[in-house]
C-alpha positions in Angstrom: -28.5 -30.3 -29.4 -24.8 -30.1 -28.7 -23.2 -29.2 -25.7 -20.5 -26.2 -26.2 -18.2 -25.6 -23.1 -18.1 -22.2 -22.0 -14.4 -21.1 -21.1 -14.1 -19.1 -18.0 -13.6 -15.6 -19.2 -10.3 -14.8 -18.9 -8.3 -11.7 -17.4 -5.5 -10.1 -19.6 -2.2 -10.5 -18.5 -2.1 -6.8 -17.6 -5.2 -6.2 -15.8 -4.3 -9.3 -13.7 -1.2 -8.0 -12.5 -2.4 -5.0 -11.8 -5.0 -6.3 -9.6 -2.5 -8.5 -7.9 -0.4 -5.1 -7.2 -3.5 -3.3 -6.3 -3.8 -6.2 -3.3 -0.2 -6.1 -2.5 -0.2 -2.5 -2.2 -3.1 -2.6 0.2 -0.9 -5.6 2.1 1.8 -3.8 2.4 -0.4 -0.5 3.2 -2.0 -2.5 6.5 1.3 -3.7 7.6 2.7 0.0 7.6 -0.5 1.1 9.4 0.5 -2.2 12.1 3.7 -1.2 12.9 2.9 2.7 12.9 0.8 1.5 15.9 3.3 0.0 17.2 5.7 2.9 17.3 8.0 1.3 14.5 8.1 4.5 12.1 11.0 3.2 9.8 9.4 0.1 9.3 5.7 1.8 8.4 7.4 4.3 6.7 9.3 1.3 4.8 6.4 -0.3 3.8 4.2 2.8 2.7 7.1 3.5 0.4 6.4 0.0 -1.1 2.9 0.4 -1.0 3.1 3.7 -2.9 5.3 2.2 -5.7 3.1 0.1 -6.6 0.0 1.8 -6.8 0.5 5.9 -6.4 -3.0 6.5 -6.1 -3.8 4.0 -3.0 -3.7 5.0 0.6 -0.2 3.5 0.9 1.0 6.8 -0.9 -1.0 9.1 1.2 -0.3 7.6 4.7 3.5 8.0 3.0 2.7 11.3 3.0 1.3 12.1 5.9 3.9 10.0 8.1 6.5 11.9 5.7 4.7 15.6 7.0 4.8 14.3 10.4 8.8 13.4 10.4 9.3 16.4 9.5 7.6 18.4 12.1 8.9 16.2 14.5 11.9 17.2 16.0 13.0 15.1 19.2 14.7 18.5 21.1 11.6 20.7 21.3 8.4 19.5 23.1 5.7 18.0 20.6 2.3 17.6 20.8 
């Protein structure tokens, strides 16, 4: 019998960036969520942004939104919750 070699299935072009935004979006998506703790709102609100550009339907672009509803509640003369 003759031994064929099996090539490693390989992952369009497309589908592999994708994935590869997919995990930078979530990167970028913890960071934001890291420096949100830490009080640095420009900076989260930075990095959801990029998070949300590159995948629109991850939680990058809803914590965007959220952080984005809280801003604008905010307002630094009254008293807040």
């Amino acid at each position: 019998m003759e031994k064929r070699k099996i090539k490693a299935r390989q992952i369009p072009e497309t589908e592999q960036s994708s994935q590869d935004n997919n995990e930078l979006a979530h990167k970028y998506y913890v960071e934001g969520a890291e420096a949100w703790r830490n009080g640095d709102r420009k900076r989260a609100m930075t990095l959801y942004s990029m998070s949300a550009n590159l995948n629109p339907d991850g939680p990058g672009a809803q914590a965007l939104k959220m952080t984005e509803d809280i801003m604008s509640f905010f307002d630094p003369n009254q008293l807040n919750p």
